[in-house]
C-alpha positions as CSV (number, residue, x, y, z in Angstrom):
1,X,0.0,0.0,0.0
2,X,1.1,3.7,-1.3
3,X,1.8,6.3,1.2
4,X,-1.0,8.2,-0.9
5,X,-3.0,5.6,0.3
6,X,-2.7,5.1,3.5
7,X,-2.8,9.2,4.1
8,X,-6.4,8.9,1.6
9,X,-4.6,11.5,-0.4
10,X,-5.0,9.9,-3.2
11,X,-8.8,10.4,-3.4
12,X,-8.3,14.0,-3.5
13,X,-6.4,13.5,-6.7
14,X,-8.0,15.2,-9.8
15,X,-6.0,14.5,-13.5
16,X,-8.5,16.1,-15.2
17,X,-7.1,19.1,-17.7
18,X,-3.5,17.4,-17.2
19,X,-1.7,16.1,-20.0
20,X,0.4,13.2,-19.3
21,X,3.5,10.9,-20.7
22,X,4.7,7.4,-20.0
23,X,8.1,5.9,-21.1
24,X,8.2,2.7,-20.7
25,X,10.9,-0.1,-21.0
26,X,10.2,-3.5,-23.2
27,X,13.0,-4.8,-21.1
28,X,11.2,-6.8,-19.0
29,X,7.8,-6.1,-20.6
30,X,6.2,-9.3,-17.9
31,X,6.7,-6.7,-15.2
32,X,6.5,-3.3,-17.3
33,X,2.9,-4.1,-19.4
34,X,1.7,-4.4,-15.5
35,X,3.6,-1.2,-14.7
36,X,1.8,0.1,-17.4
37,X,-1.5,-1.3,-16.6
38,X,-1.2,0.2,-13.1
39,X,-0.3,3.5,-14.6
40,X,-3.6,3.7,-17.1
41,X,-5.9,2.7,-13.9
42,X,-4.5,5.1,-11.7
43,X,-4.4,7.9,-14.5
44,X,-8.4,6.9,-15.6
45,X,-9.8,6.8,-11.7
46,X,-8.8,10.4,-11.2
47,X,-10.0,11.6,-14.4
48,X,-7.4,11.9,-16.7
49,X,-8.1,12.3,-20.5
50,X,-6.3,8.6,-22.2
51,X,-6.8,10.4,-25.1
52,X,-4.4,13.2,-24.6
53,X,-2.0,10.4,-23.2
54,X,1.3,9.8,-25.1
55,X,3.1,6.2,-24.4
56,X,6.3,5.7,-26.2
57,X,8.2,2.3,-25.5
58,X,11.7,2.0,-25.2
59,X,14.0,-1.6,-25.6
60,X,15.3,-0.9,-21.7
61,X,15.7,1.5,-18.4
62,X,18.7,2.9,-19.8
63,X,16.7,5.0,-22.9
64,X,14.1,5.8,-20.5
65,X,15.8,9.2,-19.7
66,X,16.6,10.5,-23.3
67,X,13.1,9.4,-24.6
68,X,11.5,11.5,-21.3
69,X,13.7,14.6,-22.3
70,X,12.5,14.4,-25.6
71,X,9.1,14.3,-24.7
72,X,9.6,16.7,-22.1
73,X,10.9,19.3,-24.9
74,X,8.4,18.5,-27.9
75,X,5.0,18.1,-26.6
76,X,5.7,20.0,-22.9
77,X,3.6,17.3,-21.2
78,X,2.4,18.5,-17.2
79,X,4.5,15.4,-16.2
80,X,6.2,12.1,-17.5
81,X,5.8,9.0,-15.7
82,X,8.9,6.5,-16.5
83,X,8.3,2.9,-16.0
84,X,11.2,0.2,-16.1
85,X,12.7,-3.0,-14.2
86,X,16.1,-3.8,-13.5
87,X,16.4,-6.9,-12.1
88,X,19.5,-8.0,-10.4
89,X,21.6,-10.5,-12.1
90,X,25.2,-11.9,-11.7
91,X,27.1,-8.8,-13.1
92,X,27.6,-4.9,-12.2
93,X,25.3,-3.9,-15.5
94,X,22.6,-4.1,-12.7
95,X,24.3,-0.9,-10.8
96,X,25.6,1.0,-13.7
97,X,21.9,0.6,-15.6
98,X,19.8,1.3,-12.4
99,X,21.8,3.8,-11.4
100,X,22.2,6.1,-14.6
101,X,18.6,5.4,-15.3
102,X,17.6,7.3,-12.2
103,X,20.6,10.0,-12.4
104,X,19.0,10.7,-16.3
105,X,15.4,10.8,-15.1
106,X,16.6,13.6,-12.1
107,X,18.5,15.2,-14.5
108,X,15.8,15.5,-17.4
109,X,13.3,16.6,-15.1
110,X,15.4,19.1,-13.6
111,X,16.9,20.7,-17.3
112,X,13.3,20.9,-18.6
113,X,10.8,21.5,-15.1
114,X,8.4,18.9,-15.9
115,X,8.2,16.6,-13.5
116,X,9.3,12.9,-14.1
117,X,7.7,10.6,-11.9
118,X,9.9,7.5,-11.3
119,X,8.5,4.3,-11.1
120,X,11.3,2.2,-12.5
121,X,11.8,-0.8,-10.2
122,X,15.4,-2.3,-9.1
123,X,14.9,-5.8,-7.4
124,X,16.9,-8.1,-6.6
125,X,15.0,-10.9,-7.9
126,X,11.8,-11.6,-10.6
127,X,9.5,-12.2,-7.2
128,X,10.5,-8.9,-6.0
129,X,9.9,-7.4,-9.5
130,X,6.3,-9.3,-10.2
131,X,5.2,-8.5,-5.9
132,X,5.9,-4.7,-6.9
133,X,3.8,-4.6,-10.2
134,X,0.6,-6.0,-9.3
135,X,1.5,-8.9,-6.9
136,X,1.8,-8.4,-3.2
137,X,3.4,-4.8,-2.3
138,X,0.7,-3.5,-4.9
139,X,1.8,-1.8,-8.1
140,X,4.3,1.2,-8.4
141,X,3.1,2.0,-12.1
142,X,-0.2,2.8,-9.9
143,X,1.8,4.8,-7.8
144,X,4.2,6.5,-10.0
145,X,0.9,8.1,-11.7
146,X,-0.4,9.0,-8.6
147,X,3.0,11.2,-8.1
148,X,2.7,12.3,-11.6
149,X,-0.4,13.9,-11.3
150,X,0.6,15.3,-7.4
151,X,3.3,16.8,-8.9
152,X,1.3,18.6,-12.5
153,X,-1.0,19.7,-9.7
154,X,1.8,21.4,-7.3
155,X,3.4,22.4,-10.4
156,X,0.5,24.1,-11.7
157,X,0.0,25.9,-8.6
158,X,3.3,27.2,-7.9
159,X,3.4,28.5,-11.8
160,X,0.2,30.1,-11.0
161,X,-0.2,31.3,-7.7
162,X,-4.2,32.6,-6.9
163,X,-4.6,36.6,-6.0
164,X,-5.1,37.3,-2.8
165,X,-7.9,39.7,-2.5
């Protein structure tokens, strides 16, 4: 269960008017199409338009970040959600992958001030991976939308504070 969640913040969520992005990674696609799935619930029970939605796949975590700034800079979306998995294996490609993948997303979000919401998993094993999309500990595409459409919304009101009378 989300921290949104268990706060019931996440009822006071409203999408609607927001225009929304999802990378996501083929890599993976066993855990990421339920990433995705989350995502598209989450986005459709607070009212977001799918029709305005853009989805672009990627082959892995490590394009995630140059696909979001693209996005980010063509179609000035009011947030990107970016959905992988890296899954541990026998090697260091885990770190150097998980780790640049998250440095790029922080880094895109910051260079272009739309806000990247980060729901790329790094397990150490498939269980993990498949408990975190869907299975037991719920699914963080779900949640990653919820952040995405927090953050358009505090993003929209920062950019346009209300007059005080």
């Amino acid at each position: 269960m989300s921290e949104h969640t268990q706060a019931g913040f996440a009822d006071e969520l409203n999408a609607a008017g927001f225009r929304f992005a999802v990378v996501v990674s083929r890599f993976n696609s066993f855990v990421t199409d339920l990433l995705l799935e989350g995502a598209m619930v989450a986005l459709k029970q607070h009212g977001a338009d799918v029709n305005l939605l853009q989805v672009v796949r990627v082959p892995g975590a490590w394009e995630i970040p140059i696909a979001a700034r693209a996005i980010a800079a063509a179609n000035k979306p009011d947030a990107i959600i970016c959905l992988g998995a890296v899954i541990r294996g026998g090697t260091p490609h885990f770190d150097y992958v998980a780790g640049e993948a998250a440095r790029g997303i922080a880094d895109a979000s910051a260079a272009t001030g739309i806000p990247m919401a980060f729901g790329i998993l790094t397990t150490d094993t498939v269980d993990q991976a498949t408990d975190r999309a869907g299975g037991n500990d719920g699914n963080k595409g779900y949640d990653a939308a919820l952040t995405a459409i927090e953050m358009a919304t505090l993003m929209q009101q920062i950019r346009q504070p209300r007059a005080h009378a």
